[in-house]
C-alpha positions as CSV (number, residue, x, y, z in Angstrom):
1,X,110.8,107.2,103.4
2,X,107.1,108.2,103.8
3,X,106.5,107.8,100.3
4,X,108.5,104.3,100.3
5,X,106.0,103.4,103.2
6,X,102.9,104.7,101.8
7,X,103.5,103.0,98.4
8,X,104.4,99.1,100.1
9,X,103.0,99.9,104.1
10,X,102.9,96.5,105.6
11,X,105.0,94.6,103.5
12,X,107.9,97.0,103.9
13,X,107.2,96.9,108.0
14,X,107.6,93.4,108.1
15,X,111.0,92.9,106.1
16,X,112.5,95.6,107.9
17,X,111.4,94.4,111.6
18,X,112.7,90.8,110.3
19,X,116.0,92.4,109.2
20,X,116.6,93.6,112.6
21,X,115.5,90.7,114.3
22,X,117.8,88.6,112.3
23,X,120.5,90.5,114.1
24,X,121.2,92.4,111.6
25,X,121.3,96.4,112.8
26,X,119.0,97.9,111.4
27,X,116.6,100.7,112.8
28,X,113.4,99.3,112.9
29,X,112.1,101.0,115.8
30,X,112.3,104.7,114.3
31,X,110.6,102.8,111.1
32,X,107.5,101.8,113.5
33,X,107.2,104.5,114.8
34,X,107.4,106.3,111.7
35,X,104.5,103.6,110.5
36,X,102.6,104.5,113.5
37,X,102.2,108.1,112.6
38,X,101.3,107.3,109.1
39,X,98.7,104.5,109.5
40,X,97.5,107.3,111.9
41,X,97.4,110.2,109.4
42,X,97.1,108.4,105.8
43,X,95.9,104.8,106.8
44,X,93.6,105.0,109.9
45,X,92.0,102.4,108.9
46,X,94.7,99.8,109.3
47,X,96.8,100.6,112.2
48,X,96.5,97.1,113.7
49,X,97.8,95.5,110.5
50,X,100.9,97.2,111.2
51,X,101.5,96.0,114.7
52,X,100.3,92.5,114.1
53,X,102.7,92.1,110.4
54,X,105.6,93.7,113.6
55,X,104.9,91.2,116.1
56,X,104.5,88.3,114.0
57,X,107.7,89.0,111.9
58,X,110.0,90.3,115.1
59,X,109.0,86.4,116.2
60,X,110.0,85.0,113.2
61,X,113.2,86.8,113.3
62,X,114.0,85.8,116.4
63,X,113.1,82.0,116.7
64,X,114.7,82.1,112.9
65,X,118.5,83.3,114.7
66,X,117.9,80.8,117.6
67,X,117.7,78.0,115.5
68,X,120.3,78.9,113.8
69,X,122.1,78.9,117.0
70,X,120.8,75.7,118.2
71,X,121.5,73.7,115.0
72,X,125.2,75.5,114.3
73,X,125.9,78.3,117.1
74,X,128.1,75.3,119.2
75,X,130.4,74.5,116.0
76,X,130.7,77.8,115.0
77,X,131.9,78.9,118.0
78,X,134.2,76.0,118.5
79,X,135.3,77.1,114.6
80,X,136.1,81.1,115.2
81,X,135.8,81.4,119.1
C-alpha cells in the first residue's frame, strides 16, 4: 500500500475517497490517514494537496449520490421498496 501511494499519491487519494463517498464501503479513512503519514515522511512538501484532492472529491461523491437520489431515489424506491 505505501508503495501504491508513493508511486500515484494524490490521484490514488481521490478515487478512493470518491469510492467511499459514492456509498460504496470502502476504507478511506485508514487510507488518509495512511496518506497523512506519508506526505509527512516522503512528501512534506505536499501535504495540503492531499487534504484539498480529499475534500474536494468526498464533495463530489456526495452531491454525485444525492443527485442520484433526487433524479431516481423516489422511483426506485417505489420499484424495490
Amino acid at each position: 500500500m505505501q508503495q501504491f501511494l508513493i508511486e500515484y499519491g494524490v490521484l490514488a487519494l481521490g478515487v478512493f475517497v470518491l469510492i467511499d463517498d459514492l456509498g460504496i464501503p470502502f476504507p478511506s479513512g485508514t487510507i488518509l490517514f495512511g496518506a497523512a503519514i506519508l506526505a509527512r515522511a516522503h512528501l512534506a512538501a505536499f501535504p495540503w494537496t492531499f487534504i484539498v484532492v480529499a475534500v474536494i472529491m468526498a464533495q463530489l461523491g456526495n452531491a454525485t449520490l444525492f443527485y442520484w437520489g433526487r433524479r431516481g431515489g423516489r422511483n426506485w424506491l417505489k420499484k424495490h421498496g
